[in-house]
C-alpha positions in Angstrom: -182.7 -138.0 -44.0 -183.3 -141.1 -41.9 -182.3 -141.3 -38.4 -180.2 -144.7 -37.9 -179.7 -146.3 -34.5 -178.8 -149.3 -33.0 -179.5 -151.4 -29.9 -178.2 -153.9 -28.1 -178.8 -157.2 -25.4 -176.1 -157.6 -22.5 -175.1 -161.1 -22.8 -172.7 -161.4 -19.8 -171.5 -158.6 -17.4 -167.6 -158.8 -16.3 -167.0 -159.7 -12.5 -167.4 -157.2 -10.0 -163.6 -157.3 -9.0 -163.3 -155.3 -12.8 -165.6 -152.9 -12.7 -163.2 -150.0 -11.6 -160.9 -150.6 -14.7 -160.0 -148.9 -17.8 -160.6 -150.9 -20.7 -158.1 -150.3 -23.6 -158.7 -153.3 -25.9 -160.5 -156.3 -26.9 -159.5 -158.9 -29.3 -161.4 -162.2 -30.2 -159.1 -165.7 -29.6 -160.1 -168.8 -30.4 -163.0 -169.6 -28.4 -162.7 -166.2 -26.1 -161.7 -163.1 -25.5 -158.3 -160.9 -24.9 -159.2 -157.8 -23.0 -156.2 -155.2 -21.3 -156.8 -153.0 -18.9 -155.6 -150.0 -17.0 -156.8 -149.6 -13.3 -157.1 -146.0 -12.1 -155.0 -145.3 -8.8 -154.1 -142.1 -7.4 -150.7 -143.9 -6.7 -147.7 -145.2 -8.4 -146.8 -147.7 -9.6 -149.6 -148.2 -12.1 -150.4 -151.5 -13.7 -152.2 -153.1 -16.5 -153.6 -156.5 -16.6 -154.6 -158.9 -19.5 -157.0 -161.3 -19.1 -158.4 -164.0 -21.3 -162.3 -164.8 -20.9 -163.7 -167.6 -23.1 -167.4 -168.9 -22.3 -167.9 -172.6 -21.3 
């Protein structure tokens, strides 16, 4: 049986300010990206956030 695996090249990383979040989805749009999110706090109330990246 052959072993299959796959790699891959980073293309862009998100900004810093995101790095703490939960990412629940990501859909292509047009020319970009939808992507929502859950941050992680200990407190209430929690939040989720959709942003829309698109490359220029």
């Amino acid at each position: 049986m052959k072993k299959l695996s796959f790699t891959w090249k980073t293309l862009w990383e998100f900004p810093a300010a995101y790095n703490s979040y939960n990412w629940e989805g990501i859909v292509t749009y047009k020319k970009g990206y939808f992507i929502i999110n859950d941050k992680y706090t200990a407190a209430r109330p929690y939040y989720s956030t959709l942003l829309y990246l698109e490359k220029k």
